[in-house]
C-alpha positions as CSV (number, residue, x, y, z in Angstrom):
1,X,0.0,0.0,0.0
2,X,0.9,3.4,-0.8
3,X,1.8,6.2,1.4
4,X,1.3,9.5,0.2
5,X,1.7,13.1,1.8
6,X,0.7,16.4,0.0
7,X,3.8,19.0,0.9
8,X,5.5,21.6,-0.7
9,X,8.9,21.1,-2.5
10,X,11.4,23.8,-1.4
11,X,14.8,23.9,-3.5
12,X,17.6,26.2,-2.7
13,X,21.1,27.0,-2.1
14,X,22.5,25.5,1.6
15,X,22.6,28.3,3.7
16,X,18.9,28.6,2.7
17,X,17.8,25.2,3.4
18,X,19.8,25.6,6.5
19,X,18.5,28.6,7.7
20,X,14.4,26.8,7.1
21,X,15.9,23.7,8.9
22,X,17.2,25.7,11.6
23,X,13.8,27.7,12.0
24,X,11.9,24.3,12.2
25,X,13.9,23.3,15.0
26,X,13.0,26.6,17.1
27,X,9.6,26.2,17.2
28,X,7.6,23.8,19.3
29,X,7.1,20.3,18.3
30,X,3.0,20.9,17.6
31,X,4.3,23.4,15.1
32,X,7.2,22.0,13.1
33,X,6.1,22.0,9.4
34,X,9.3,19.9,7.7
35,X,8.4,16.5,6.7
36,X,11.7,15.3,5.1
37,X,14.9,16.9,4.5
38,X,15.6,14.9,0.7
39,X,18.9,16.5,0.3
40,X,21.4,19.6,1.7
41,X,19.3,22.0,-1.2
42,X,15.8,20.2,-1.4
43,X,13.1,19.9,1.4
44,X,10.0,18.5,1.7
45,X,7.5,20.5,3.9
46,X,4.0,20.9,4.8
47,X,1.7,23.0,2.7
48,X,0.6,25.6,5.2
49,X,4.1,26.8,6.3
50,X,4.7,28.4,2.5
51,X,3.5,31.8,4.1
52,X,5.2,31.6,7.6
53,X,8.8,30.3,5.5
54,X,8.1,33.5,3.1
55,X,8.3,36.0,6.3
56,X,10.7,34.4,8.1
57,X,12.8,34.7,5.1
58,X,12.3,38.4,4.5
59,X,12.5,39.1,8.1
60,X,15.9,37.7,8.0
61,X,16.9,39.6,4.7
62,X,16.0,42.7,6.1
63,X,17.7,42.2,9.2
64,X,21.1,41.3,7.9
65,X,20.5,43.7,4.5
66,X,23.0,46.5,4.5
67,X,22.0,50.3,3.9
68,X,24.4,53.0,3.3
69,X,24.4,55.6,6.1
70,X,23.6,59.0,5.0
């Protein structure tokens, strides 16, 4: 018998996929959205998280993003 999950596929570069992995792990156990890491760019992870990856993305861009003093 078949298993099958509906996810999202994420691919991207390793400090990416590390940065997502890492963000799973700081949550709570009732909220952890990765299902399987495949490989070191390419994870597997539930649908609903899409959004809550997006922002956490961004909110990490815009932290470390640089801006020329005036």
């Amino acid at each position: 018998m078949v298993n099958a999950t509906r996810g999202l596929f994420i691919s991207c570069d390793i400090p990416m996929a590390q940065f997502i992995i890492n963000y799973n792990n700081s949550l709570p156990q009732s909220q952890k959205f990765i299902i399987h890491v495949l490989d070191g760019t390419h994870l597997f992870v539930q649908p609903h998280a899409a959004e809550m990856i997006k922002s956490a993305i961004s909110e990490f861009r815009d932290q470390n993003s640089y801006e020329k003093p005036a």
